[in-house]
N, C-alpha and C positions, 0 to 999 in steps of 0.2 A: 145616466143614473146608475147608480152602484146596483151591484146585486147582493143580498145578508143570504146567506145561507141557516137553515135552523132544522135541528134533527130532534129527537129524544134519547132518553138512557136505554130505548131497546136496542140498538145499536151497538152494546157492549165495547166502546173504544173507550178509550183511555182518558183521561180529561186533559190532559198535557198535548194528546194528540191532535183534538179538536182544536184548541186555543190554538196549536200551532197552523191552524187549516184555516182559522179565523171561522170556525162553525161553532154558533150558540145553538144550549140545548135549553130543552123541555124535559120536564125532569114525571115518570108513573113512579109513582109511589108503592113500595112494600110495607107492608104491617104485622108484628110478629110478636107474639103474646102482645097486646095492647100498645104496642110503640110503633111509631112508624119512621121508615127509613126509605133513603134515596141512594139508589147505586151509585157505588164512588163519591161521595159527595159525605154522605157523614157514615158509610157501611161500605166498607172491601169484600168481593169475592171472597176472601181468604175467609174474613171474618163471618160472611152470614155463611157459610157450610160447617165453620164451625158451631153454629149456632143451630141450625138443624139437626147436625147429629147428635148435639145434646140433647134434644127434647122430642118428644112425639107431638107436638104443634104444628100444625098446618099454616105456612104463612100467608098472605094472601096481597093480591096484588090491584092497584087501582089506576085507569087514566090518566091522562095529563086533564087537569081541570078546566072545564070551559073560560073560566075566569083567567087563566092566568095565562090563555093564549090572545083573549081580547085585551088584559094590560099591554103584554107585549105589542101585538100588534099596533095596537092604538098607537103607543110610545110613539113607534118608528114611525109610523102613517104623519104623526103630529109634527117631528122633529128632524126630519129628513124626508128626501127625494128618494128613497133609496126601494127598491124591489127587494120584497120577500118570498122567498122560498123556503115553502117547510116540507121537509122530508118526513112523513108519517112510518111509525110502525105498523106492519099490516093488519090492515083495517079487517081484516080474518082474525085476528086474534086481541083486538084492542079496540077500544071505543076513540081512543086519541085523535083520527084520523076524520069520522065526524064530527067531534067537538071543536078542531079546526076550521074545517067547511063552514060550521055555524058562525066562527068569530068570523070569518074573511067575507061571508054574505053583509054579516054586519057593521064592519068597517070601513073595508076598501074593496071591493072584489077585481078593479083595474091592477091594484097595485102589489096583492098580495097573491099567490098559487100555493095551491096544498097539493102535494103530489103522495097517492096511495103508496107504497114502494113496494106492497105484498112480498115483503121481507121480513126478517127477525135476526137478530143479532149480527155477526159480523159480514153475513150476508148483506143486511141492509149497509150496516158500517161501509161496505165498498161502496156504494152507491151514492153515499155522503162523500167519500173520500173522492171522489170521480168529479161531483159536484164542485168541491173547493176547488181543485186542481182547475175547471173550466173557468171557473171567476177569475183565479191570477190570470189564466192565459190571455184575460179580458176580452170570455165571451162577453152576448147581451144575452137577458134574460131568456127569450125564444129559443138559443142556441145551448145555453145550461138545461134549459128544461128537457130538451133534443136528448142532451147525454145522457141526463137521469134516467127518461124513458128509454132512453135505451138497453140501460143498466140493468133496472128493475126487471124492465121483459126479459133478459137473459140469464138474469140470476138463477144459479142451479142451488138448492139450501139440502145435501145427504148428512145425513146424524144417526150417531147410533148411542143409545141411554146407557148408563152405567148400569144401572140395574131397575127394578120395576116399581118400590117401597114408594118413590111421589108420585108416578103415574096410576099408583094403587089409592095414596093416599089422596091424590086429586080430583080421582071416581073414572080414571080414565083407562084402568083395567079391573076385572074383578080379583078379588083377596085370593081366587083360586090359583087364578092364571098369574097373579104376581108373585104367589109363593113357587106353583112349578115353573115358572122363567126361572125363577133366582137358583132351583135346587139344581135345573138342571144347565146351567150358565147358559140362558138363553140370550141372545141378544138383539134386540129390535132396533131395525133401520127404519128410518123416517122419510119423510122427506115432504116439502113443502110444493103445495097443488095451487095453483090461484091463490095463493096466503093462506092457507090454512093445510092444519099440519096432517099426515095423510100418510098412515103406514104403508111400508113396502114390501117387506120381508124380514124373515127371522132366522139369523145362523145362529151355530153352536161357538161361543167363545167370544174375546175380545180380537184376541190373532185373526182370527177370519174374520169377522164386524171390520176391522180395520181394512184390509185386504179388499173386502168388497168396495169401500168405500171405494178405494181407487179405481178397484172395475167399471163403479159406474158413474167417475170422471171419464175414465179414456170413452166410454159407450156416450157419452152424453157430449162432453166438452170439445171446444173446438178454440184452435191453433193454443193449447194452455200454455204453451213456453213464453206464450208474448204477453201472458197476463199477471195479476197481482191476486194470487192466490188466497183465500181466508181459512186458515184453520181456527175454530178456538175450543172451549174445551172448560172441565170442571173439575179444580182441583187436584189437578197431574198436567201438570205444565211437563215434566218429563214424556207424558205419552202423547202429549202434542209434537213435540219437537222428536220425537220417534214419527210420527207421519208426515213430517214435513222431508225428514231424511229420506222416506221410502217415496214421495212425490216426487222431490229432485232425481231419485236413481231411476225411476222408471220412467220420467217425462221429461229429463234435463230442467223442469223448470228455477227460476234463480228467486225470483221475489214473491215476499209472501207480507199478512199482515197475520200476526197471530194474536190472541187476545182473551181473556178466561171470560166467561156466561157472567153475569152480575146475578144480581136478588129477584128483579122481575120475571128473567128466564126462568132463572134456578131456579125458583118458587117450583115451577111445574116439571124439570127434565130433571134435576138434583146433580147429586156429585158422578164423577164417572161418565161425563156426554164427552164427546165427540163429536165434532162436524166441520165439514169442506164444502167450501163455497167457490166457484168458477162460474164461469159463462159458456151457455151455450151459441150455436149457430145462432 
């Protein structure tokens, strides 16, 4: 029996890049004054930052809908032999990942798996990416599912915000501490705890934020030269590819996947993030 592979747009890849992976997606919805949109799909990165820095609107963002994992799934249960695998955005940060669980109890639960990935964006992205690559090598299902879990358990997700105005505007600092962040170019590392997102520290500047980050690859990450590094980033594709420069000089490493935040991240981290994704021990 084949194996489908199936992700969502939290994932932040590219749609040319999936198709080329043969990975079908599920699409969380963003909504911004009264419209609603889907990353890559009818709204570019480029274009929704454009669109929050014109307006003080909060945008706001919604699951994949229970409905439209039980069509799918149904579909393929009805009209194929074929094993599904869906790669969830972490269930720490999205409803997506139970509303799954719910279709696959009620369709097939032999024939479909949902797997948490307690990931987000290009983080999770490698974990899908890992996934395709095991289906051509033509694992079986057991043996993809092997890689995924193994992916997700090692995924390291370090980010540093551009600056504080959505994490203010989303209730997730107060109006005080996001104006002295911003006066006094503060800059907040993150980083991802069992899926959910989970401060770490705060240095002075972009220069140092960046710097750190690498610190705490080489503290954290293991054998990085032989991996497929994830940088991606919001709105300065140049300051991405400025930390991919400084990963190669410091770690030899050669391959990377790099990739900008969509509408459902952004919504909450804005323009100016940062973040590196690697594997631990």
């Amino acid at each position: 029996m084949a194996v489908r592979i199936y992700a969502d747009n939290g994932c932040d890849l590219d749609r040319d890049l999936l198709e080329s992976l043969g990975v079908r997606l599920f699409y969380m919805s963003t909504t911004f004054k009264g419209a609603t949109y889907f990353d890559r799909l009818n709204l570019t990165p480029p274009q929704f930052y454009r669109m929050i820095a014109e307006s003080n609107d909060l945008p706001s963002t919604s699951q994949v809908n229970l409905g439209e994992f039980q069509v799918e799934f149904e579909r393929v249960v009805k009209n194929t032999d074929d094993h599904i695998i869906y790669i969830a955005f972490s269930s720490g940060l999205s409803g997506s990942y139970q509303s799954a669980c719910l279709a696959r109890h009620a369709i097939d639960p032999r024939r479909i798996t949902v797997i948490d990935s307690k990931s987000a964006s290009v983080g999770y992205g490698l974990s899908v990416v890992r996934a395709a690559q095991a289906v051509r090598r033509g694992l079986n299902r057991d043996q993809v599912v092997a890689e995924i879990d193994d992916n997700c358990r090692r995924m390291e997700h370090v980010f540093t915000v551009g600056n504080f105005d959505m994490l203010k505007r989303g209730g997730r600092v107060s109006s005080t501490a996001a104006t002295l962040g911003n006066l006094l170019n503060i800059k907040l590392i993150l980083h991802l705890v069992d899926g959910k997102i989970v401060p770490l520290e705060k240095v002075h500047g972009l220069k140092r934020a960046k710097k750190r980050l690498l610190d705490i690859m080489e503290e954290r990450g293991k054998d990085l030269t032989s991996q497929l590094i994830g940088i991606c980033y919001s709105q300065d594709y140049e300051g991405a590819l400025e930390i991919r420069d400084m990963i190669q000089s410091r770690f030899g490493c050669q391959d990377f996947l790099i990739s900008e935040i969509g509408a459902v991240i952004g919504s909450h981290v804005g323009a100016g993030t940062f973040a590196v994704f690697f594997l631990h021990e």
